[in-house]
C-alpha positions as CSV (number, residue, x, y, z in Angstrom):
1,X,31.4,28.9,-21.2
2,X,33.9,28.0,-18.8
3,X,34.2,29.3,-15.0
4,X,37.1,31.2,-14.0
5,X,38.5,28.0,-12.3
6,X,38.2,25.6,-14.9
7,X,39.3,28.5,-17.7
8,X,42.2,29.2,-15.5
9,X,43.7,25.6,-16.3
10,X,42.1,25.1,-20.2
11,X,43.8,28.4,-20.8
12,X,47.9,27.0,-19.8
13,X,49.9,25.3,-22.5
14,X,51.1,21.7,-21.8
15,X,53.0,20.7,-20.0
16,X,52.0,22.9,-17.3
17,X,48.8,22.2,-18.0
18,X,48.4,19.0,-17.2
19,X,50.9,19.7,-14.3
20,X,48.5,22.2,-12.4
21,X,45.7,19.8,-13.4
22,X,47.4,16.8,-11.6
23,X,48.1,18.9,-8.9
24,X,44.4,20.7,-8.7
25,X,43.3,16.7,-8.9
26,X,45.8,15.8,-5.6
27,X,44.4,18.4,-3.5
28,X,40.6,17.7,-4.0
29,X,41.3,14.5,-3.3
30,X,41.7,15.3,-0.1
31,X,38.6,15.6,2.2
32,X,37.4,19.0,3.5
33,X,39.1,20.6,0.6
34,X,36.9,23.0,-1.5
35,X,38.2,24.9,-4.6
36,X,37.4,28.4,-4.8
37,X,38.3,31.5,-7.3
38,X,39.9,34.0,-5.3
39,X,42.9,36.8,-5.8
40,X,42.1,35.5,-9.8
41,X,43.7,31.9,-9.1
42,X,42.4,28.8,-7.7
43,X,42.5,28.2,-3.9
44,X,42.0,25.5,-1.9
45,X,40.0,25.8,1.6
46,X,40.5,23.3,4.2
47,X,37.7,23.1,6.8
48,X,36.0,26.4,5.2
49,X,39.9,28.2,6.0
50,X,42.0,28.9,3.0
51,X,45.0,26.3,3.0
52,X,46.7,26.8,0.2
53,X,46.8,27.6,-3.6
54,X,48.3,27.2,-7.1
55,X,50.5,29.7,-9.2
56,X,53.1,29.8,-11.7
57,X,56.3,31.4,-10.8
58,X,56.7,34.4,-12.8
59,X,60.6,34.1,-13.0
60,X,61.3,31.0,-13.6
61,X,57.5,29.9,-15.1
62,X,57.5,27.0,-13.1
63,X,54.2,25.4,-11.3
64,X,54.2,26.0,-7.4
65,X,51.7,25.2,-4.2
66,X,51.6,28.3,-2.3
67,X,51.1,27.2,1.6
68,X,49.1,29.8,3.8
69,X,51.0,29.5,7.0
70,X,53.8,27.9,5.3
71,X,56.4,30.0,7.4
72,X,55.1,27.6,9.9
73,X,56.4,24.4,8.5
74,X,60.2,23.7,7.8
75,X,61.1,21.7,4.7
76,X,64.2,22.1,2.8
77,X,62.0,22.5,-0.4
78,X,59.6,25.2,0.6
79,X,61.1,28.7,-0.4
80,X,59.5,31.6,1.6
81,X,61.4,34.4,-1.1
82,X,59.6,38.0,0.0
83,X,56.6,36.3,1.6
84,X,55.8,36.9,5.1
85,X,53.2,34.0,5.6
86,X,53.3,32.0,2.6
87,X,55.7,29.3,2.0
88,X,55.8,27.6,-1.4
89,X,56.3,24.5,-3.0
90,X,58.0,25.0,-6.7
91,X,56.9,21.4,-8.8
92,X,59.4,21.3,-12.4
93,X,56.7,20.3,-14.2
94,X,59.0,18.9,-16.9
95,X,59.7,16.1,-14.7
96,X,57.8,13.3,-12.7
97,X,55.9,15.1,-9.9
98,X,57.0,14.3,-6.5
99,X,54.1,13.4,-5.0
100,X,55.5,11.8,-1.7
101,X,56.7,15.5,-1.2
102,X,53.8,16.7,-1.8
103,X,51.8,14.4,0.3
104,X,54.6,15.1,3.2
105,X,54.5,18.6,3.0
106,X,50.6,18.5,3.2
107,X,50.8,16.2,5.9
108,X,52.3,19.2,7.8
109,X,49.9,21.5,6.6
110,X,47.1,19.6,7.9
111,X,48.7,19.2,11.2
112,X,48.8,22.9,11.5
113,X,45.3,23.1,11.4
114,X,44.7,20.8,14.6
């Protein structure tokens, strides 16, 4: 039987699967990140703090990285929509993922956190 987190990816059909599973794969590569079940979807503490976490959007059923704190950090890609502290990062996961975004937006994240 599968946890929560892992079911929570086994359970998406491709290709979002394998998009959320790229992206879960990015963020853990980062150091000090831990995954954790919480709100029912996978989030991603930095330094024992939540940093951020992944959803699909329930409009347009496309991948995102939600930011904690994103409201923090400008970026022409983050969309804040009816969030007060959250920013996030919407990933068209019929496409090549941009993961020199990704790595820039995090960058920004991280510096937050200093």
């Amino acid at each position: 039987m599968l946890n929560p987190l892992d079911n929570y990816f086994e359970k998406k059909d491709e290709p979002l699967k394998s998009c959320l599973q790229y992206l879960r794969s990015l963020l853990m590569g980062y150091a000090d990140i831990t995954e954790h079940w919480k709100y029912g979807m996978p989030f991603y503490y930095h330094k024992g703090k939540m940093f951020c976490y992944l959803w699909t959007h329930k409009k347009i059923h496309q991948p995102y990285i939600g930011l904690v704190d994103g409201n923090k950090i400008e970026h022409e890609d983050l969309l804040q929509e009816k969030r007060a502290r959250m920013k996030i990062l919407l990933i068209n996961h019929l496409e090549d993922i941009p993961k020199k975004k990704i790595e820039s937006i995090l960058k920004q994240a991280f510096a937050l956190r200093k």
